[in-house]
C-alpha positions in Angstrom: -75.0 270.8 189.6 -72.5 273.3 188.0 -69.7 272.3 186.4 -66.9 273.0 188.6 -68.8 270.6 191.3 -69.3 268.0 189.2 -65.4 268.2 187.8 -64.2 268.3 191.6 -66.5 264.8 192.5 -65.1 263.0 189.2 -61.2 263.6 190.5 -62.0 262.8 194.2 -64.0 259.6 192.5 -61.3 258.6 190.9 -58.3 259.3 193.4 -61.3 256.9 195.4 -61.4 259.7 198.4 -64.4 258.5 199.4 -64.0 260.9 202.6 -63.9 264.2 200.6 -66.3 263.0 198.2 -69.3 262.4 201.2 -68.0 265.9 202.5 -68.6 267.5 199.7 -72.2 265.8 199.5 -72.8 266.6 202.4 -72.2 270.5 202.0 -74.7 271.0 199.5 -77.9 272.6 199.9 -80.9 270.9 201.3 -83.6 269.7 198.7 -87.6 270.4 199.5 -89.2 267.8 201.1 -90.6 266.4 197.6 -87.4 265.9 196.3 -85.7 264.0 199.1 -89.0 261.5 199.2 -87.6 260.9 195.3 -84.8 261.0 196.1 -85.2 258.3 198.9 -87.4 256.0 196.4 -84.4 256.2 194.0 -82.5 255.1 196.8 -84.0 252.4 197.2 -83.5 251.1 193.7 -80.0 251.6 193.9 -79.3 249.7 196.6 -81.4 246.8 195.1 -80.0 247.1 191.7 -76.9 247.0 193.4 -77.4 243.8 195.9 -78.5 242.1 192.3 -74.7 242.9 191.0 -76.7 245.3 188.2 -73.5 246.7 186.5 -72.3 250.5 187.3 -72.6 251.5 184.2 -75.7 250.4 183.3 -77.6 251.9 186.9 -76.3 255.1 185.9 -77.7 255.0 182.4 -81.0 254.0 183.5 -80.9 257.0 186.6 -80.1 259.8 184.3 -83.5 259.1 181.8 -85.8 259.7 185.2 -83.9 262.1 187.8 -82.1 265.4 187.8 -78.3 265.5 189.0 -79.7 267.4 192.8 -81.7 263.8 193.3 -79.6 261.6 192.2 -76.7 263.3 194.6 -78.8 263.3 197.0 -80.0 259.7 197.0 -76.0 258.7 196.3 -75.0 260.2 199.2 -76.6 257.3 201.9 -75.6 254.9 199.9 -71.4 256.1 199.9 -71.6 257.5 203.4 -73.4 254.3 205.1 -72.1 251.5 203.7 -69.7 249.4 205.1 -68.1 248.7 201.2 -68.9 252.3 199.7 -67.3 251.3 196.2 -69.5 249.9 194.3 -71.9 252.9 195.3 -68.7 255.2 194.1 -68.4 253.7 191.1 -72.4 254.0 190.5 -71.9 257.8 191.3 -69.0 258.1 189.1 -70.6 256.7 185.9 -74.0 258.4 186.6 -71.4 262.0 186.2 -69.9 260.6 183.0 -72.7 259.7 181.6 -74.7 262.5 182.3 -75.9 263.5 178.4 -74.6 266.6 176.2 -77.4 268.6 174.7 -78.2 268.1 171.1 -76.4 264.7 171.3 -78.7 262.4 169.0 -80.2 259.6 170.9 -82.7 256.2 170.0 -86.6 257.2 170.4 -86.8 257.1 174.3 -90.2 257.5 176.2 -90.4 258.7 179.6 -93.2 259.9 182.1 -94.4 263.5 181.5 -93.5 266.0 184.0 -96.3 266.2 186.8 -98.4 269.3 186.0 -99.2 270.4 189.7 -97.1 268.8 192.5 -98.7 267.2 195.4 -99.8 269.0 198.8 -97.4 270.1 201.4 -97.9 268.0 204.6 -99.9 271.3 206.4 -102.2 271.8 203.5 -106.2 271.0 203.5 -106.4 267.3 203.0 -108.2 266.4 199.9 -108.8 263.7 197.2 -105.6 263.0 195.5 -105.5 260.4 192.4 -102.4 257.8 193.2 -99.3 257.9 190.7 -99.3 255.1 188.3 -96.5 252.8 188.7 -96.4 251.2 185.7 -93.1 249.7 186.7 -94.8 247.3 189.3 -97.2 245.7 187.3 -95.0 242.3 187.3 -94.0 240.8 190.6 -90.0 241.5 191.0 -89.5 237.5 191.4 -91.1 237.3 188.3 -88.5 240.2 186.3 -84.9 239.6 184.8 -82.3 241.4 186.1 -82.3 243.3 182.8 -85.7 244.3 183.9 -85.4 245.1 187.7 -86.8 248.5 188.1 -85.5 249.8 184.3 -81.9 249.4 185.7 -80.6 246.7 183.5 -81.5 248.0 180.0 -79.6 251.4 179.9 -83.0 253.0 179.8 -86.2 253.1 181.8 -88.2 250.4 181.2 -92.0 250.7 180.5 -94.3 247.8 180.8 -95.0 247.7 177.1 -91.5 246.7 176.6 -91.2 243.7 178.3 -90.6 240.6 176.7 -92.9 240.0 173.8 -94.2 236.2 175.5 -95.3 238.2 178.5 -98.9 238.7 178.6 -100.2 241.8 179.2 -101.7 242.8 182.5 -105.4 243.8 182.5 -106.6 247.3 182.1 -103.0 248.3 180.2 -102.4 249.0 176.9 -101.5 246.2 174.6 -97.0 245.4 174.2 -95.0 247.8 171.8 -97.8 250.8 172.1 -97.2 253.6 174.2 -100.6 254.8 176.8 -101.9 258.1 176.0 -100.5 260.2 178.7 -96.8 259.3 177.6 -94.9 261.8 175.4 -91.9 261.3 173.2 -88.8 262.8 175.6 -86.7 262.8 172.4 -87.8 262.3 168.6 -84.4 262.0 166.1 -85.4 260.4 163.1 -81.2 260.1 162.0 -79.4 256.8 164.0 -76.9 257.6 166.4 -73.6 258.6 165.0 -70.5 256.4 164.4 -68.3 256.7 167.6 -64.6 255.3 168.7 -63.0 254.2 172.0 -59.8 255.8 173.1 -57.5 255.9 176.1 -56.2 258.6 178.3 -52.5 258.9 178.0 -50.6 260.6 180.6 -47.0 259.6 181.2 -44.5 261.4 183.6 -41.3 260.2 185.4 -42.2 257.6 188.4 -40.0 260.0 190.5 -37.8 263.4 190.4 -36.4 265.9 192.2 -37.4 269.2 194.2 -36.8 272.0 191.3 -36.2 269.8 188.8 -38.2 270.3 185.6 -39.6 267.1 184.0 -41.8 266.1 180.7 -45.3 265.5 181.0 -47.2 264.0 177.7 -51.0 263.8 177.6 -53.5 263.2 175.4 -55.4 260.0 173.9 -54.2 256.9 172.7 -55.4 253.0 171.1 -54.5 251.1 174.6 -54.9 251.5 178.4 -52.5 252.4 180.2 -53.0 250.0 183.3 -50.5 252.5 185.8 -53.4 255.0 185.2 -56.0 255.8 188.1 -59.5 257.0 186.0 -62.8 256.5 184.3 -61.0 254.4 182.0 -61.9 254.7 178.3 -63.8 257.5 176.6 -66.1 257.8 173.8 -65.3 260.0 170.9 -67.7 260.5 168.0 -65.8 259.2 164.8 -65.1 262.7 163.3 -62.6 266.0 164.2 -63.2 267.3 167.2 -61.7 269.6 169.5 -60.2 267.5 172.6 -60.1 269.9 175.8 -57.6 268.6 178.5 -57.5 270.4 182.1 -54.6 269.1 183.8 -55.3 268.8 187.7 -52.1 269.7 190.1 -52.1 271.5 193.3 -50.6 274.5 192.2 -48.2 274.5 196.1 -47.0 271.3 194.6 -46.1 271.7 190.6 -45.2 274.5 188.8 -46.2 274.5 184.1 -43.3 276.0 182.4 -44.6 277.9 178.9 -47.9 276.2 179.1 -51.4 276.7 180.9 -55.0 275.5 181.0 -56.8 274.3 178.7 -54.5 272.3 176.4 -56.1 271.9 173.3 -55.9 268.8 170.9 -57.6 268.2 167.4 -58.7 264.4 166.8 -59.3 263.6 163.8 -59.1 260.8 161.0 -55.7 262.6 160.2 -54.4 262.4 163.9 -56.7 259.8 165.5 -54.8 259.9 168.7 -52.9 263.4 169.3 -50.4 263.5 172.3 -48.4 267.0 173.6 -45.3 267.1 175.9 -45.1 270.1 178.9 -42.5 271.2 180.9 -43.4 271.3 184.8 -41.5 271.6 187.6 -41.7 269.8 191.3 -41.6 272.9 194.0 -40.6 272.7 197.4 -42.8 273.1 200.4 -41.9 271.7 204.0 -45.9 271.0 204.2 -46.0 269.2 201.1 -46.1 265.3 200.6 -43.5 263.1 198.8 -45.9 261.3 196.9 -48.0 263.7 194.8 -51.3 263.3 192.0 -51.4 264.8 189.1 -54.7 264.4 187.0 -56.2 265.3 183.7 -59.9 265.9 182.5 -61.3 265.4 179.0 -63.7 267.9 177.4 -65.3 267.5 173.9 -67.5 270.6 173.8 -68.0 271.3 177.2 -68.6 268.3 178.2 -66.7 266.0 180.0 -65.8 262.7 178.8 -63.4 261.0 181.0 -60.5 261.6 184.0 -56.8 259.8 184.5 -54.5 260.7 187.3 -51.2 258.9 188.4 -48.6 259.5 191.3 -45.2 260.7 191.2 -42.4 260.8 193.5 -40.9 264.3 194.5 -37.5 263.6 196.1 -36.2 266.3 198.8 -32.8 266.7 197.0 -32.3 270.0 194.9 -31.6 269.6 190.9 -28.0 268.1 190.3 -27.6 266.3 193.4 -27.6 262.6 194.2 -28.7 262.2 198.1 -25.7 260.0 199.8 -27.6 257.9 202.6 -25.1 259.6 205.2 -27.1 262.6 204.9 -24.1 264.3 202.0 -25.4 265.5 198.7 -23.3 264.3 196.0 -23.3 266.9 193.0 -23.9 265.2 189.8 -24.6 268.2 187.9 -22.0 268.1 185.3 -22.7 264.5 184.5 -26.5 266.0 183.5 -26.0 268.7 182.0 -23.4 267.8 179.1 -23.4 264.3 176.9 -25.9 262.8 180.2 -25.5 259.2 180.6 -29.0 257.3 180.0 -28.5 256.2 183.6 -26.5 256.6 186.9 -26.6 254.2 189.5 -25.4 254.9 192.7 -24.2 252.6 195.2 -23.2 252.7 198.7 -21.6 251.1 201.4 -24.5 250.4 204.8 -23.9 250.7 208.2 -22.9 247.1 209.3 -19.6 246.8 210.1 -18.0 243.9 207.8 -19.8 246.0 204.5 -21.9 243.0 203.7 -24.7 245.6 203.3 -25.1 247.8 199.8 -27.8 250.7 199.4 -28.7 251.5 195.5 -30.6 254.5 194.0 -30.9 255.2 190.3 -31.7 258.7 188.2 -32.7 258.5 184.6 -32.4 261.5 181.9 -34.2 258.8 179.4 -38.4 260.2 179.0 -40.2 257.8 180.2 -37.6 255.2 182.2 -38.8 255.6 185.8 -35.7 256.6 188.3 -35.2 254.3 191.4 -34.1 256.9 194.2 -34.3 254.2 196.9 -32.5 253.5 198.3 -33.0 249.5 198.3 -31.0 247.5 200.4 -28.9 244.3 198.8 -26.8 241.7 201.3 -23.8 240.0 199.3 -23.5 237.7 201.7 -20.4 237.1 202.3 -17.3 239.2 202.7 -16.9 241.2 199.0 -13.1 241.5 199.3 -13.5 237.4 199.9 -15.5 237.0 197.3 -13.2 239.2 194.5 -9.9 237.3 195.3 -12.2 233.6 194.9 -13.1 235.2 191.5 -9.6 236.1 190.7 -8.1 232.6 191.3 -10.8 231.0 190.2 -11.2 232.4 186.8 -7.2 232.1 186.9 -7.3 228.2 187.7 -8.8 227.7 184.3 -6.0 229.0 181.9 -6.6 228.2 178.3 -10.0 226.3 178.9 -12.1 229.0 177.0 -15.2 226.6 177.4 -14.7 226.3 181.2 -14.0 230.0 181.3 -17.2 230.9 179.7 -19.5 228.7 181.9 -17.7 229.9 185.0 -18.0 233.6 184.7 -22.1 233.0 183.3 -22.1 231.5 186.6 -20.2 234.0 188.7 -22.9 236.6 186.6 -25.9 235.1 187.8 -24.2 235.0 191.2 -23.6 238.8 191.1 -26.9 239.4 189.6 -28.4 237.8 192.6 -27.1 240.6 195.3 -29.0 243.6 192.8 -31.8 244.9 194.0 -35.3 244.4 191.5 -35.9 248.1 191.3 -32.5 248.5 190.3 -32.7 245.5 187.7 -35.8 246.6 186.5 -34.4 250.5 185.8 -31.4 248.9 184.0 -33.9 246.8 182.0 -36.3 249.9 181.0 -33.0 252.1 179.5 -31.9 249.4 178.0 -35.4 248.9 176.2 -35.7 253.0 175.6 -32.3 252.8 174.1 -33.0 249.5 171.8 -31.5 248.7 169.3 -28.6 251.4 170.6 -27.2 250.5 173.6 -27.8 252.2 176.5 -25.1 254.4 178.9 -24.4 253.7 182.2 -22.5 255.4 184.9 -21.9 253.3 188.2 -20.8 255.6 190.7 -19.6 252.8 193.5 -17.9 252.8 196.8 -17.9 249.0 196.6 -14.5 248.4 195.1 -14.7 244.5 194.6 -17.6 243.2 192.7 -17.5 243.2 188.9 -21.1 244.6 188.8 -20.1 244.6 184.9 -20.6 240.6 184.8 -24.0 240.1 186.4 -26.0 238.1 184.5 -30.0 239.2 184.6 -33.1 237.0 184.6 -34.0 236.5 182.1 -30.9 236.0 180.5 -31.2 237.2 176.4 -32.1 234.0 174.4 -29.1 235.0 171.9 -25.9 237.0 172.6 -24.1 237.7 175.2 -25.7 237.2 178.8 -23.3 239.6 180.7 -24.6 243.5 181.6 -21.5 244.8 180.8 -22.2 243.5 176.9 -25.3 245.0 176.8 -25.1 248.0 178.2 -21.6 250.9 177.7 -20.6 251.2 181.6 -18.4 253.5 182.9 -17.4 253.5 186.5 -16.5 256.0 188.7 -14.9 256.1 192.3 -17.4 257.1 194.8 -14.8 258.3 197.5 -15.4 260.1 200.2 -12.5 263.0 199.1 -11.1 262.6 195.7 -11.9 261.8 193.2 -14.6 264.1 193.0 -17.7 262.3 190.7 -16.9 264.7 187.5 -16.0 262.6 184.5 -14.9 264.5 181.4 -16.4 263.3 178.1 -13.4 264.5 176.1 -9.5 263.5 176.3 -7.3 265.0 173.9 -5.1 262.2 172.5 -2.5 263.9 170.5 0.4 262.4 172.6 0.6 259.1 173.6 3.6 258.1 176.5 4.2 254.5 176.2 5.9 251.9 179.2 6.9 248.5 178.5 9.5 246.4 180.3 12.2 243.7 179.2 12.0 241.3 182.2 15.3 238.7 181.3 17.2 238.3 184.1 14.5 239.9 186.9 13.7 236.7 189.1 10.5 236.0 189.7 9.0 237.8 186.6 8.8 236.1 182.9 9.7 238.2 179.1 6.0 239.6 178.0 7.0 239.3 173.9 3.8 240.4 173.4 3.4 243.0 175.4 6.6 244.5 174.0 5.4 244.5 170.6 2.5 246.1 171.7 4.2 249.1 173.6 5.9 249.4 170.0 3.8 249.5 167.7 1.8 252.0 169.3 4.6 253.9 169.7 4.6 253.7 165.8 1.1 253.5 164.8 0.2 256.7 166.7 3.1 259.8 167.1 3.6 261.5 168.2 4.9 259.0 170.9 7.4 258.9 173.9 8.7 256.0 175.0 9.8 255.9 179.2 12.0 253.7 180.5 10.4 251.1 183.2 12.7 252.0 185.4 10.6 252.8 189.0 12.3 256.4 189.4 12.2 257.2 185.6 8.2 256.4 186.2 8.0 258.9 188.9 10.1 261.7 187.2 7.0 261.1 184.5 4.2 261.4 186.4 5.1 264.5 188.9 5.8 266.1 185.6 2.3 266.1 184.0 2.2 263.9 182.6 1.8 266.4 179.0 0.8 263.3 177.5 -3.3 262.9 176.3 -2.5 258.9 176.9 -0.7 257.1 179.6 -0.3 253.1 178.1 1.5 250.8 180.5 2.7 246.7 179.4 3.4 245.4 182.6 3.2 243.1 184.6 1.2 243.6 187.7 -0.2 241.9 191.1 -2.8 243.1 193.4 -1.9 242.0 196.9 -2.8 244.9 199.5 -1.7 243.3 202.2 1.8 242.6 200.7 4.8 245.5 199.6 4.3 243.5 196.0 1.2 245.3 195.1 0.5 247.5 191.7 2.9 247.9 188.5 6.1 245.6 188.2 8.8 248.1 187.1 12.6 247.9 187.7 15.4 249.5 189.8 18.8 248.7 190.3 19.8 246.5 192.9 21.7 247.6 195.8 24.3 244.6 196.1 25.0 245.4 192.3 23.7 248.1 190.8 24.1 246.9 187.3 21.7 244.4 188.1 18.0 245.0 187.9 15.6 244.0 190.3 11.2 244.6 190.4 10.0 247.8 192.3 6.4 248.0 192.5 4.8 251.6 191.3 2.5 251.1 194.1 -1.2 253.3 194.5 -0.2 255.0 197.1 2.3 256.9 195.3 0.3 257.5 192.5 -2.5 259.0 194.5 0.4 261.4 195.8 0.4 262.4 192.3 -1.4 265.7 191.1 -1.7 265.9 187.2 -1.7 269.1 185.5 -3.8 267.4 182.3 -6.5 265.2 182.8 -4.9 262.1 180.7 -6.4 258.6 179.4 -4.6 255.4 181.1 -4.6 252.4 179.8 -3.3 249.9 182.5 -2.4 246.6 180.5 -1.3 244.8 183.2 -2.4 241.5 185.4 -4.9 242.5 188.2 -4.2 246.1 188.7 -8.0 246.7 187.9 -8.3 245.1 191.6 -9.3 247.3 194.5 -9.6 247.2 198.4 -10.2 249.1 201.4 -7.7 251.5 202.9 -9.0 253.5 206.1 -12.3 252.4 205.0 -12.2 254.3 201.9 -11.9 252.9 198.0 -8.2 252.1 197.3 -6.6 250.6 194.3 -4.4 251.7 191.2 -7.0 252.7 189.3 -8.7 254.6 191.8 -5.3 256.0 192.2 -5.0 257.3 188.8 -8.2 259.0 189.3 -7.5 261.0 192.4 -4.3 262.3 191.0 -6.5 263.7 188.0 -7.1 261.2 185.1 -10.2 261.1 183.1 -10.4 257.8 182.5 -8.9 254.3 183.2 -8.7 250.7 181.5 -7.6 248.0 183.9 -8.1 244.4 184.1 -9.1 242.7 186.9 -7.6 239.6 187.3 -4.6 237.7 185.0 -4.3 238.2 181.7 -2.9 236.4 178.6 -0.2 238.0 177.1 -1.3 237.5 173.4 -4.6 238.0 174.1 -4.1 241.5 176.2 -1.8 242.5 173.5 -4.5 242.0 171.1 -7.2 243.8 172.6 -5.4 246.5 173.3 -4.2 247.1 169.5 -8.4 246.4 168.9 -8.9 249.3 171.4 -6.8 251.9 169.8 -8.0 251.1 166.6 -11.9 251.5 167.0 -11.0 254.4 169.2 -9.0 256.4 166.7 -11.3 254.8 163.3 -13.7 256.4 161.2 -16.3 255.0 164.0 -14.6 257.2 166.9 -16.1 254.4 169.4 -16.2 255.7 173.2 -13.9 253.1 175.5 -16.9 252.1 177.2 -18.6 250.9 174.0 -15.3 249.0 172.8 -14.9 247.2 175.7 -18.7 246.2 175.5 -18.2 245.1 172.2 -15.6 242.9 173.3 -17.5 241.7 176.1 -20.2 240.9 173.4 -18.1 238.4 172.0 -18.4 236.2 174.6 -21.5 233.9 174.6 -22.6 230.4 175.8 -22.5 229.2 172.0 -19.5 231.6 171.0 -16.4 232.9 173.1 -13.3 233.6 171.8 -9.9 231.7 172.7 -9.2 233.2 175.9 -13.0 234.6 177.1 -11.2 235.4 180.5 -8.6 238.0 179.3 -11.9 239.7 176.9 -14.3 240.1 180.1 -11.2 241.4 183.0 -11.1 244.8 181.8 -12.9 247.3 183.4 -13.3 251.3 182.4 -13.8 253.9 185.0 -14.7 257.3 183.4 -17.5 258.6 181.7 -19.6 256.0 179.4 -19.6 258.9 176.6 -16.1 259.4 177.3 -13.8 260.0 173.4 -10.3 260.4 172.6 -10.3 262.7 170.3 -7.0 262.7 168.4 -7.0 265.3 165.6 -3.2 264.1 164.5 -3.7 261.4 162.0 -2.9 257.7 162.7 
């Protein structure tokens, strides 16, 4: 059998294409009419060795002391072809080619038959006297063997009579137990014992899924444990020394592409390096012909010989590199997020078909090695109306005031709630970065076009025995709009923070609308803290005049009040504006996100929206609306908002906490303060007012800094 052949039956073993494999059989050429009556006797064996439940392993070892490879192929063949459960024969087949010994490997003393010296008569030649064969394997009944005995199967080796068990008597006219009969010949004579050998793994770990031209890592080699996602011959055998470990990677060339690299990769094992890996570069090519769901194996050589075979499946995606597939058929370019400061993972979630967008569709892409990505997509029913849903949040979680306790228990339930509606693929992919990232935390960008659920709070099974339950405290997320115009889905990762502009509001006299002390204080001492520092009146037009100009400022801080309420005129930032009965009187004006969105900014600045609900979002014309989408289709990088009421303190407090860690010696991304401060808040430990820590939400770039090079 050359080598080739047998390499080409091991893969189509393991892949268990038991079609190809009998095809292949099939093809080759015919035997002589004395082989296939061995070869029909060894088939017999088999198939009774098999109906006992004789191990694989141990048939095969026993097959390859009597029979050549071109006999025992031919006798396997039947046995795959015929039978109504062809895998036990399969597996039979696919030891008996793993097993088959490497010349001048020391072995035990075995003793075998000598090879006939003249072969028996053709079927058309003179009939004469013949002497019958012994069969010194049927000189017991078979009722009367072990299973370890049947036919020399059991035993690894072929079993001669004078080795059965000692108690046995001997049959007449044999020789006497433990002495071998005169016409019997050593096959093999090593007087050293067998060397020391050790069992290893194949290792060969790729992405679960990528896309067409996108290159990905591929590490293979050996390790101490089996990896259970691996199709193969399972372990192999390795003599306890250096040696040179020969690796053939298997790909259909139409299908993959190696980048630097090609066959044979080489590995040295050794005592030093017991269990040697190597990453490569390939790259998933594009062919209309081609399958979604593609094999790539590996074989193991130790001096030409090989010594085991692992394959796995990945997913090829028909999107190009860069690109997100929308399920309306778009391609949604997420190239910049990939190629500079990547997030660990995006997740992408979209709007389905029904019409009251109960319905979400999720996919997920990785840049972690080794965290599988989830393209989907995988469907997820909320169950009720979402914008219903957000507004029973908001007064819910408002109902409870100053009861931090209550607070806490109510959001761990709304988590678990949310957590409910995400898909397990998706869970699971959120759980793996997290794990790859450990004890970091991982980055996340969630590009939605769901505006209303505060996928921030879900609360995974399990939840963590200590710490914070919520996602958003165990993982930096960073949302981003996923409209269908702007903005478009390229968050910066850099915000130059030289300049802050700063917009607070004295609300005596304004009906309707209480003094914020603390917000006040806050607007100041950032004006302070951080020049330089320009503070605008919170007058509505003043406001405007601001934004159409720029704004030149790197941040955009409002203390506010504010009220989401899209079906009402009072919806967005609570600023002022004379009244028209008396001018000298000052009445609210809402900075509403319609007129923001009208807004085109010549810098890209950070806002900080400190302000009660304005984190809030909706549906207008079917598409994402709110203020802080708003502030990202006129051109901001990034956004802080909370979603529901805040206490004034409180805000106040985490705002000069933001600012702080942002600016420090730390230079903390926003997304990684505000998970800190969602950390905070715990079943055992929340601080006074948990509600006002976990309502702020931060759309922009997870690695998003504000990099201020002015000193505080």
């Amino acid at each position: 059998m050359l080598h080739s052949e047998r390499e080409q039956l091991v893969r189509l073993l393991t892949m268990r294409a038991h079609t190809d494999v009998i095809s292949l059989l099939r093809s080759r050429p015919p035997l002589g009419w004395w082989a296939n009556r061995q070869a029909k006797r060894l088939r017999k064996g088999i198939a009774d060795a098999i109906a006992r439940q004789i191990p694989p392993r141990l048939i095969a070892a026993a097959m390859l002391q009597d029979h050549n490879p071109d006999i025992v192929l031919a006798a396997m063949t039947p046995l795959i072809a015929d039978n109504p459960a062809p895998e036990i024969a399969a597996s039979v087949l696919l030891e008996i080619l793993l097993q088959e010994p490497d010349v001048g490997t020391p072995r035990r003393r075995i003793w075998r038959l000598p090879p006939t010296p003249t072969p028996p008569s053709p079927p058309n030649a003179p009939i004469g006297r013949r002497e019958p064969r012994p069969d010194y394997g049927s000189q017991r009944p078979v009722q009367d063997r072990t299973p370890g005995d049947i036919g020399g199967w059991g035993t690894g080796v072929w079993r001669p009579p004078w080795l059965n068990r000692p108690s046995d008597p001997a049959p007449v006219g044999t020789v006497t137990p433990g002495e071998p009969p005169d016409d019997f010949e050593p096959f093999e004579d090593f007087s050293t014992d067998p060397p020391s050998v050790r069992e290893v793994w194949p290792t060969l770990e790729c992405p679960a899924s990528v896309d067409i031209d996108e290159q990905f890592d591929l590490t293979v080699g050996i390790g101490p444990k089996q990896d259970m996602a691996l199709l193969g011959t399972g372990s192999i055998i390795l003599p306890d020394q250096r040696v040179r470990l020969e690796i053939v990677l298997m790909y259909d060339p139409t299908a993959f592409a190696p980048v630097g690299w090609s066959n044979p990769v080489i590995l040295t094992v050794g005592p030093a390096n017991p269990y040697p890996v190597t990453t490569l570069r390939m790259t998933a090519l594009r062919g209309e012909s081609l399958r979604s769901r593609r094999d790539i194996g590996a074989s193991f050589y130790v001096d030409g010989a090989l010594r085991g075979y692992a394959s796995r499946a990945i997913e090829v995606t028909g999107t190009p590199s860069g690109t997100v597939a929308l399920f309306g058929g778009a391609l949604l370019d997420i190239g910049p997020l990939l190629e500079h400061e990547a997030p660990d993972l995006v997740v992408v979630v979209e709007r389905g078909e029904d019409l009251r967008g109960q319905t979400l569709l999720w996919s997920t892409r990785s840049s972690v090695s080794g965290v599988a990505s989830a393209p989907g997509p995988y469907r997820s029913e909320i169950g009720e109306d979402p914008a219903a849903f957000a507004r029973r949040v908001r007064l819910d979680v408002g109902a409870y005031g100053g009861d931090a306790r209550g607070s806490t228990l109510k959001l761990i339930g709304v988590g678990r709630a949310i957590a409910d509606h995400i898909p397990d693929e998706v869970c699971a992919a959120l759980t793996a970065a997290s794990a790859a990232r450990y004890p970091d935390p991982a980055t996340v960008l969630l590009l939605s076009s769901e505006p209303h659920v505060p996928w921030e709070l879900a609360v995974l099974d399990p939840p963590p025995a200590v710490g914070s339950p919520f996602l958003g405290a165990r993982m930096a997320i960073g949302r981003w709009v996923l409209a269908r115009k702007r903005p478009r889905p390229t968050p910066p990762t850099e915000v130059r923070a030289d300049r802050h502009i700063v917009v607070t509001a004295r609300y005596e006299g304004v009906p309707g609308w209480a003094r914020l002390p603390h917000a006040e204080a806050e607007a100041e001492r950032l004006r302070l803290t951080y020049p330089p520092a320009v503070e605008v009146q919170p007058l509505h037009s003043a406001v405007l005049d601001c934004l159409e100009a720029g704004p030149d400022g790197g941040v955009l801080h409002f203390a506010l009040h504010g009220k989401y309420d899209p079906e009402n005129a009072q919806d967005g930032l609570v600023l002022l504006a004379p009244s028209e009965a008396n001018p000298e009187r000052l009445v609210p004006r809402f900075l509403q996100p319609d007129q923001v969105s009208a807004m085109a900014f010549s810098a890209a600045p950070f806002v900080f929206l400190n302000a009660c609900q304005v984190g809030a979002a909706g549906e207008v014309l079917g598409d994402y609306s709110g203020l802080a989408k708003a502030f990202l289709a006129a051109g901001a990088a990034g956004v802080v908002a909370p979603l529901w009421n805040v206490n004034d303190e409180a805000a106040s407090a985490l705002a000069d906490a933001f600012y702080r860690d942002a600016y420090g010696p730390q230079a903390l991304a926003p997304a990684e303060i505000l998970r800190r401060a969602r950390a905070e808040v715990s079943r055992d430990h929340y601080p006074t007012w948990p509600a006002t820590t976990l309502a702020y939400q931060f759309f922009g770039h997870p690695r998003l800094r504000l990099r201020r090079d002015q000193g505080a």
